[in-house]
VEXDREN-2710 file (C-alpha; in Angstrom, 1 decimal):
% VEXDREN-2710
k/r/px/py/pz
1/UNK/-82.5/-61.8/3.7
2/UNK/-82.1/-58.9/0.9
3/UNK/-78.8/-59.5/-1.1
4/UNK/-75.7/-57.0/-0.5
5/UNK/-75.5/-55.0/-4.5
6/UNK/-72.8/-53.2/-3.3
7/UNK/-69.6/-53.0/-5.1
8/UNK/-66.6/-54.0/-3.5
9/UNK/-64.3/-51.8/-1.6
10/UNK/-61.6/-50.3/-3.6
11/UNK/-58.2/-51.4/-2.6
12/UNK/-55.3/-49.1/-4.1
13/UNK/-51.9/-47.5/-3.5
14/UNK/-50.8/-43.9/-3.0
15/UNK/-49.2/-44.2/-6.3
16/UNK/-52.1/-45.5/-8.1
17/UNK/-54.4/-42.7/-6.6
18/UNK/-52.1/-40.4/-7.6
19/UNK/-52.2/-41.1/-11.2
20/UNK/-55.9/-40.9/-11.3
21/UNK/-56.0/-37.9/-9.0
22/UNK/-55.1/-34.0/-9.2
23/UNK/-52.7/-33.4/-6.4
24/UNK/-55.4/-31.3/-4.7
25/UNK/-57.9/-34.3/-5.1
26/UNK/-55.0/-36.9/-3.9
27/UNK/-54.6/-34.4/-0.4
28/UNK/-58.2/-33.6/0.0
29/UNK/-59.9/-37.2/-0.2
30/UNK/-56.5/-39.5/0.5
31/UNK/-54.6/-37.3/3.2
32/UNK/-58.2/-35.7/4.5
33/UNK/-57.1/-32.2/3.5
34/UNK/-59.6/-29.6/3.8
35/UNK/-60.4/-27.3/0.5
36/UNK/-60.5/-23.5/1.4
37/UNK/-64.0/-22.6/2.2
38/UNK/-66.0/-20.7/-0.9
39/UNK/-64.2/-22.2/-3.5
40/UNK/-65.8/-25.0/-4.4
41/UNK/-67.5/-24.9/-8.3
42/UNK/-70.3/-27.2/-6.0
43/UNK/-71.1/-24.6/-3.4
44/UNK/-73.9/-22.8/-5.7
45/UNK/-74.3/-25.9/-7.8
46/UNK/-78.1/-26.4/-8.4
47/UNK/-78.2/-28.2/-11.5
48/UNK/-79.5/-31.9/-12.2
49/UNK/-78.2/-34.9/-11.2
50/UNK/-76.4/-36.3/-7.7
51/UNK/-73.3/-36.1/-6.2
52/UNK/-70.8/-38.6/-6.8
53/UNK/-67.6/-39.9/-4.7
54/UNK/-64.2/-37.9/-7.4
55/UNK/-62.4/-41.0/-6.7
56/UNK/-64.6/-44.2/-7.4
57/UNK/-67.9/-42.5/-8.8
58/UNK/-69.7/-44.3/-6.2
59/UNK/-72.8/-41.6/-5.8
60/UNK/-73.1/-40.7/-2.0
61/UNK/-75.4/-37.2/-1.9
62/UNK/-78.6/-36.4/-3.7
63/UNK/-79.5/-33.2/-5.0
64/UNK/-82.6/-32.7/-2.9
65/UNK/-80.4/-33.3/0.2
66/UNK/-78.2/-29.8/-0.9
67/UNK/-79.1/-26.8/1.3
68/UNK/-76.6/-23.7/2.0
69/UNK/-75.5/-24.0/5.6
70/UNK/-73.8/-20.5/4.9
71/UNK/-70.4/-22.3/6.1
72/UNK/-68.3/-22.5/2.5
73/UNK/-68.7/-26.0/1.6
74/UNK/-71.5/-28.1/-0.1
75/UNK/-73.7/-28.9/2.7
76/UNK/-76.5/-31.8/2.4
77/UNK/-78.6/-33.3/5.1
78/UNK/-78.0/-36.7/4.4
79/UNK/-76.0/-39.1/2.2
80/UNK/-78.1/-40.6/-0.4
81/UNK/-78.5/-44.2/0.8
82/UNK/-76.7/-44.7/4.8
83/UNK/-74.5/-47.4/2.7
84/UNK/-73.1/-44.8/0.8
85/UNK/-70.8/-43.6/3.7
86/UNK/-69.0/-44.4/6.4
87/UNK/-68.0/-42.7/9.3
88/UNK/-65.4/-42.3/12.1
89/UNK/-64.2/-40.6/14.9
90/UNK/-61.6/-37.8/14.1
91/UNK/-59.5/-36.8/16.7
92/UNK/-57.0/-34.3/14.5
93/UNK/-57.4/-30.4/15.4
94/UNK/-58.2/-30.1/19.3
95/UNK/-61.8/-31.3/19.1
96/UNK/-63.7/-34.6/18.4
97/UNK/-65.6/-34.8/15.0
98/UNK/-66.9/-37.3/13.1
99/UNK/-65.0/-37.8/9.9
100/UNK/-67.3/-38.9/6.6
101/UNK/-65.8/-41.1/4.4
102/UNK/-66.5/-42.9/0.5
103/UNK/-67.8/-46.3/2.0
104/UNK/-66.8/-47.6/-1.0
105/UNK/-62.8/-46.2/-1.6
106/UNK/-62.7/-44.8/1.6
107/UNK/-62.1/-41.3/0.8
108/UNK/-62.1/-38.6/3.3
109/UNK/-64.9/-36.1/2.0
110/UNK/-65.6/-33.8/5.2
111/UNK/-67.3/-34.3/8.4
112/UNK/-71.0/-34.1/10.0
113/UNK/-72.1/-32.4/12.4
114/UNK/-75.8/-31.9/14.2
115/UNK/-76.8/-28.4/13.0
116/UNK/-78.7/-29.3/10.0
117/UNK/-81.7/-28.7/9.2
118/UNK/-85.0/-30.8/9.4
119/UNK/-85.4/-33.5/8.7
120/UNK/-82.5/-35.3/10.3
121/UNK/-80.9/-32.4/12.4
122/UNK/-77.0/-33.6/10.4
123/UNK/-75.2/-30.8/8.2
124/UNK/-73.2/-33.2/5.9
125/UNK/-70.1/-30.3/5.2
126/UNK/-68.3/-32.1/2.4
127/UNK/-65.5/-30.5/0.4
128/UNK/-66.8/-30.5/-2.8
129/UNK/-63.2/-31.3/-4.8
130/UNK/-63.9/-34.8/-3.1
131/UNK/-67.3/-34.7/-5.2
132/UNK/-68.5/-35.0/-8.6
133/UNK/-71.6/-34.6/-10.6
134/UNK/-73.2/-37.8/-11.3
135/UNK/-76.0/-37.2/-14.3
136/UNK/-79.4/-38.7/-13.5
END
């Protein structure tokens, strides 16, 4: 049996993520807010190196994964290992989605839906002020 590398999950307060976090951060990936769409510095973002969690650097999207679903938030087809992320279901505006989180802090970072393009048919639409770059 292969041996869990994982981190731990992060255990901390609202206060304690709000010292580490901008107030947009805190209500984007702690109160799953949702960024405006096209204003993300990550929409366009084609440069080297993957995507990491803004709360716990955990790194959750590769850069080859990035595609422009035309929707106004980073888009990827799928999360860089399917550790990196959890889901669940999300039954907040008058639909059902499924809400992606940080497996590791549990940070709300968007939802996924099954649009996306080949190869896995999932469109990954992350709010990019719950990502980071993460240099290779």
């Amino acid at each position: 049996m292969a041996k869990d590398l994982s981190p731990p999950p992060i255990d901390k307060t609202p206060a304690q993520w709000r010292a580490q976090l901008t107030p947009e951060q805190f209500q984007i990936t702690r109160k799953a807010g949702t960024e405006r769409p096209f204003t993300s510095p990550l929409l366009k973002d084609e440069g080297a190196g993957d995507y990491a969690c803004v709360c716990c650097d955990a790194r959750l999207f590769g850069k080859g994964a990035k595609f422009d679903s035309g929707t106004g938030w980073p888009s990827f087809y799928e999360p860089i290992a399917p550790q990196a992320i959890a889901t669940r279901e999300d039954r907040s505006i008058f639909s059902v989605r499924t809400e992606v989180l940080c497996a590791h802090c549990h940070a709300h970072l968007g939802h996924v839906f099954e649009d996306g393009p080949k190869p896995t048919g999932l469109r990954y639409c992350i709010n990019g002020i719950a990502l980071k770059k993460a240099p290779t």
